[in-house]
Structure formats: structure tokens, C-alpha cells
N, C-alpha and C positions, 0 to 999 in steps of 0.2 A: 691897720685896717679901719682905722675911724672908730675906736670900740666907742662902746654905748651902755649907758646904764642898763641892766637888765630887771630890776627890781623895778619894775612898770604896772600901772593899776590897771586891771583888766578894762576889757569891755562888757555889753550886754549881761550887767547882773544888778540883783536888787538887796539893797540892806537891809534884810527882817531884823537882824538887830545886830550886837557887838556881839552874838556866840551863833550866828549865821549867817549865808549870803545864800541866796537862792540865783546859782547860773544858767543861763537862756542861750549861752553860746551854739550848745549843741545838744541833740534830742534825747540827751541822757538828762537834763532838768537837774542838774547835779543840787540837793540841799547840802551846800561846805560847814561844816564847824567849826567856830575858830581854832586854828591851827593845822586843819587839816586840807588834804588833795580833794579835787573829784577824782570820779574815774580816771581822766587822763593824764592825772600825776602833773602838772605841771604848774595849774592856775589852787594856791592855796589863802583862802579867809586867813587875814593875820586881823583882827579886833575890828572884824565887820568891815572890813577891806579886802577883795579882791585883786588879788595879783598874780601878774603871769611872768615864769621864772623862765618862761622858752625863750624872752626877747633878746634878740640877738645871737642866741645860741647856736651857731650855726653847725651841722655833726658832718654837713656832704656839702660839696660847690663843687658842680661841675661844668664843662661844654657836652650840649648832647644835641646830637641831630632830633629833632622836633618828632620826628618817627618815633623815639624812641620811648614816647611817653604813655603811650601811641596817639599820634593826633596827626592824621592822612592827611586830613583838609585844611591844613594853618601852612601859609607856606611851605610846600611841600620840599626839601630841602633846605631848611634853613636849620640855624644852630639856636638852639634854647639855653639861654642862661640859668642853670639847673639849681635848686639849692633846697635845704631841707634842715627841721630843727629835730630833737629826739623825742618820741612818742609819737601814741595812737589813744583814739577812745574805744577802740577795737581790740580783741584778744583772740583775731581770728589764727587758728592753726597751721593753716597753709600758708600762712604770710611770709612773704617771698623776701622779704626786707627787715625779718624781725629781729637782725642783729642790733638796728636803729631805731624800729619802730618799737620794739618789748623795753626798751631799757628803763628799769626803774629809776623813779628817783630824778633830781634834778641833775643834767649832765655837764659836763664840763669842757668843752668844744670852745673855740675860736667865739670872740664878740667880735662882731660884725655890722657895721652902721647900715642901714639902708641907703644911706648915700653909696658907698663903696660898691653895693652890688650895683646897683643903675650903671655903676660908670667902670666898673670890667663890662658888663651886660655889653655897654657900647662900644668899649677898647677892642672886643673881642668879636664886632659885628653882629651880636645874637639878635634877632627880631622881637625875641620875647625871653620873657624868665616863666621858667616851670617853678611851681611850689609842688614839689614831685620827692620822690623813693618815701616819705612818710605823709602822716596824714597832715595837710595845712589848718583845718582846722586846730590844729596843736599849739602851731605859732599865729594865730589868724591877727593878733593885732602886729604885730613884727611884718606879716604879708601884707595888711591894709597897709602901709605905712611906707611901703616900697613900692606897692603898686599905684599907689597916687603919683608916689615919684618917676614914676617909670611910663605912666601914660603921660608927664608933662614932657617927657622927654621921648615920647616918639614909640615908645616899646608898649607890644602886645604883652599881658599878664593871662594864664595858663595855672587853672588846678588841675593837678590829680587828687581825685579825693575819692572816699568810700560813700560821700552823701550823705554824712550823719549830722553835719550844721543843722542849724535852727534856718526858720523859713528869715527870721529878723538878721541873723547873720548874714545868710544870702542878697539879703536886699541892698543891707551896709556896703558889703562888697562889689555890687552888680555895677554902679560906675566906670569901675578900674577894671572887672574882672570881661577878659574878651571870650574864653574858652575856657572848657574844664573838660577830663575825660571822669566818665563816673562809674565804678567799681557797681556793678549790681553783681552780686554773687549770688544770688540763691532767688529762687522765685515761691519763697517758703519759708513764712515766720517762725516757724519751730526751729529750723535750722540757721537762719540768722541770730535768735538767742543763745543756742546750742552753743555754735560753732565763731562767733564773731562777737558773742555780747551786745548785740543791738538786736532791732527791729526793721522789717522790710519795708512797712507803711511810708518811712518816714524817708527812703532812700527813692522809693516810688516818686514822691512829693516833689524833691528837690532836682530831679530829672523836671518837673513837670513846672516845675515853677521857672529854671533856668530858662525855658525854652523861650517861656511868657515875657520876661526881661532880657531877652533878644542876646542870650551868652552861647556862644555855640557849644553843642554840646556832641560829644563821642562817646562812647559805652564802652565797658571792658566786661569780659566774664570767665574769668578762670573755670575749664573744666574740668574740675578734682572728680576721677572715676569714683564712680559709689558715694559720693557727697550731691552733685545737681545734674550732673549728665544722663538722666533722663529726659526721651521726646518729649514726655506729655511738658515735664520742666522747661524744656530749652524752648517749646512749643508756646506757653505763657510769659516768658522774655520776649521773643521775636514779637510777637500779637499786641504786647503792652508798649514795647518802643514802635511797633509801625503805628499804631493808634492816636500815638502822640505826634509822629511824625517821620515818615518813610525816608526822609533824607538821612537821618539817623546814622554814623557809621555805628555798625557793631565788632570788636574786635574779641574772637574768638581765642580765647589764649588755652594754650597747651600747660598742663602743670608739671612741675618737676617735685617729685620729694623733698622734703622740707620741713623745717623746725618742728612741730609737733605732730608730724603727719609723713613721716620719713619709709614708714611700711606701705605706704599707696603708690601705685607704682605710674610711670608716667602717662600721661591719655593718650590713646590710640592716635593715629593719625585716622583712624579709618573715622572715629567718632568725632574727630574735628569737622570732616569733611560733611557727616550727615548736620552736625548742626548749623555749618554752612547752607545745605541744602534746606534746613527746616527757616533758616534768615531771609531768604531770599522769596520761598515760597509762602514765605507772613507778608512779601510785597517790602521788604529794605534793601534799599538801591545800592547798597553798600555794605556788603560782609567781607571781612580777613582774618584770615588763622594766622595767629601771631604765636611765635616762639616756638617756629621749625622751621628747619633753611631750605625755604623753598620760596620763589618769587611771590610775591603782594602787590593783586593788582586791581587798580581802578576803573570801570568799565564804566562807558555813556549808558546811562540806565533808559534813556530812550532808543538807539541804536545799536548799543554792545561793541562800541569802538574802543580798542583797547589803549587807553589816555598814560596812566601812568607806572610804572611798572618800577618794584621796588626790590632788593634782594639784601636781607640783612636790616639795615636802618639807611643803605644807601637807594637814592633815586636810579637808574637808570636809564629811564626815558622819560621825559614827560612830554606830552604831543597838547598837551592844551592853552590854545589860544584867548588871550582874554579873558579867562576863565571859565570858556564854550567847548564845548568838542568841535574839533576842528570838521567834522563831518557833516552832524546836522545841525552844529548851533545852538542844540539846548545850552541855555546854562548849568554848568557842573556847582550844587550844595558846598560848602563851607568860606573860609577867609583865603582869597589869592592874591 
């Protein structure tokens, strides 16, 4: 598989001296010691040196239908060259993924060249690579370094991320980067320190900055009962992403029980459907309840022609031409 050294000097930090670095990667501002982690376990100061032990580490490679990331609007039916390294800067409880994403410590997976994925990505027809199931900022110099390679070669590159990068991170990567879908979980600083280890401000920011440097951007919001699924809550998401920009998909995801949160029982469908109703009535052209087997569907937000219709992570219909509703000819929001 082309292995790669992984003992790699980070990016975005500065040498206070040989018994510190001071990291910018992401909005944790990590002060390292030498010898030791940031928060994210993976980038450790060895004698005022910065290094990141995620490179190449690959912990998941998949093919995944583009749905599944959820991203509606990027080729809708194409296959995503899927991949992920182990960790998070997050400690969120409901994490859905935290068999990979909680793992301490540096992990021991498959080294993987960035050349090798570009070229399954293409053996395998995919349009794009997801840096998706954990956080990219984890491995972000390992994902800069694939995604340079992967737009010379024709491929869209694809975050899922929780939005906790530095505004400097975002910018490094905004060349390469075509789409990201961005985790806003809580519309409530208490509970993003609580529940997640971070801060809401800065997850706000990086919705707002992607938009600016022309990345397309999708939303995800898990509804953990008795954690954010309150109107007035779901009512301050809808209002904050129409504000920035109505094209906006929002994907309303249903929770299931889970690692530290396995007593919470799953979200109504009925409260799926009201926070759909509170998305649409903030004026977002685009709401879907994600993770219940029921169709997902794409509507001409100027005529209510129903364009695309999805059941699972497959398409079943798509009726749009050119990238218009074949009715009135608006232009349909995102990459076709």
C-alpha cells in the first residue's frame, strides 16, 4: 500500500521554546510540553518539535455512496472514497463512531500513502474521497496531502467534520477542500463544554467562514432527546444557518443509544418531523430526517417539484436536468 513514514512534523504551530509548542491547528489552542499530547492525542512536542503520529494511519477505507456522509447536493449518487485515521478533539457522549474516534493513544492501523488512496479513489470510479466516520482535523496534514493530490487528479475532496479547526486551518485547506458537512450539535455553549469538550462560537465561525471561501457546505444535527431537541433550540439552528444562507441542507439525524449515553432512548420520529417543520418555516430550502427508513426527498424550493427521491443512501429518482428543475428552471443549490 505505498507505506509512508508517519513520524511527520506537524503543521500550524509555533516554538515557544524546547519545553513547549503552542498548536493553532484547532480551536482548542493546545500549550504541548515536551513530550507530551494535546487534547487530540495524536500531535506530540518531542524537544520543541511538533509531530503528528496520525500520518498515514489509516483505522477505516471505505466505498460509500456520497448519501451517506450525508451530502444531497455533490453528485447525488456517486460513490465516495471513504477513509479515516483514529481520534477526535471532541469527547462528545453520543458519538456514534467512538469505537475509532475515543481510541487513546497512538493507534496501529494499515500505513497508507496518499498516493494509493487517489488511485483506488480512481480504480473504484469514486468522485470524491470523504475524510469522514472520525474527525479530519485529526489527520489534517495526511488529508492536505491527498487532497492536493486528488484535485490534480480530477477528485472532489469532502469533510465531515464537528468544526472545531482553527479559522488558519480552514484557509490552508480551502484550495483542495470542495465540501464539508458540519456537525452543529447544540445551539448552546454550556452544553458543547458539558457534553463535547468544546465551544459553540467557534463551530458557528467555521460554517460562516467555509461559505466565504466558496466550500459547499451541509449541516448535520443529531437529536439526542433531553440534550438539544428543544423548539426554542432547534428554532436558533434553523434562524442561524437561514441567515447565512437558505440554500443550506440541514440533515436532521435521529439518535440511537450509544457509548456514554446508552439510557437515552431513540428520538421520536414525531420530533424529527416538528424540527423539520421549525427548518423550513426559518425559510431552508432544504431539510431531511436522516437515520429512519423512510424516503429523502429533494423539492424545487421555488415550485415543490419533487426532483430527487432517496430511500436508504440509494437514489431512486432523480428528475433534474442540468441541474434545474425540470419544471420551472430554477437552478437546484449545490455541486451536480
Amino acid at each position: 500500500m505505498n507505506k509512508v513514514n508517519m513520524f511527520k512534523e506537524a503543521v500550524l504551530y509555533n516554538k515557544e521554546s524546547s519545553l513547549q509548542t503552542d498548536c493553532y491547528l484547532c480551536n482548542h489552542f493546545c500549550k504541548i510540553k515536551d513530550g507530551k499530547f494535546g487534547v487530540c492525542g495524536v500531535r506530540q512536542n518531542i524537544k520543541g518539535v511538533l509531530y503528528a503520529h496520525s500520518y498515514g494511519k489509516i483505522i477505516a477505507m471505505h466505498i460509500d455512496p456520497i448519501e451517506k456522509k450525508p451530502m444531497f447536493h455533490l453528485f447525488p449518487g456517486s460513490k465516495s472514497f471513504s477513509i479515516a485515521c483514529a481520534g477526535c478533539n471532541f469527547r462528545c457522549g453520543f458519538c456514534q463512531n467512538w469505537s475509532i474516534s475515543q481510541i487513546k493513544g497512538i493507534s496501529n492501523e494499515q500505513d497508507v500513502s496518499p498516493e494509493y488512496i487517489v488511485e483506488q479513489a480512481k480504480k473504484y470510479n469514486c468522485k470524491s474521497i470523504s475524510y469522514t466516520y472520525t474527525e479530519p482535523t485529526i489527520f489534517f496534514e495526511y488529508a492536505y496531502d491527498i487532497a492536493n493530490l486528488a484535485k490534480n487528479n480530477g477528485l472532489l475532496n469532502v469533510f465531515v467534520t464537528n468544526g472545531y479547526m482553527s479559522k488558519e486551518a480552514i484557509e490552508m485547506i480551502s484550495p483542495y477542500l470542495d465540501a464539508a458537512n458540519v456537525d452543529l450539535k447544540f445551539f448552546n455553549d454550556e452544553k458543547y463544554r458539558k457534553v463535547c469538550g468544546g465551544k459553540l462560537e467557534p463551530v458557528l465561525e467555521t460554517i460562516q467562514l467555509m461559505r466565504k471561501l466558496n466550500i459547499w457546505v451541509e449541516v448535520t444535527t443529531l437529536i439526542v432527546p433531553g440534550q438539544n431537541d428543544s423548539n426554542d433550540e432547534l428554532k436558533k439552528i434553523a434562524e442561524f444557518l437561514a441567515g447565512i444562507g437558505k440554500e443550506i441542507p440541514w440533515h436532521i439525524s435521529r439518535f440511537h443509544p450509544d457509548y456514554k449515553m446508552t439510557e437515552i432512548p431513540l428520538t421520536p420520529v414525531e420530533k424529527l418531523k416538528e424540527a423539520y417543520d421549525i427548518g423550513k418555516e426559518a425559510g431552508l430550502r432544504y431539510v431531511y430526517i436522516g437515520n429512519v427508513m423512510e424516503e429523502e426527498r429533494t423539492y424545487c424550493y421555488n415550485c415543490e417539484k419533487d426532483l430527487i427521491t432517496r430511500f436508504g443512501f440509494k437514489i431512486r429518482e432523480n428528475n433534474l436536468k442540468n441541474s434545474k428543475c425540470p419544471k420551472c428552471g430554477v437552478q437546484i443549490d449545490g455541486i451536480f
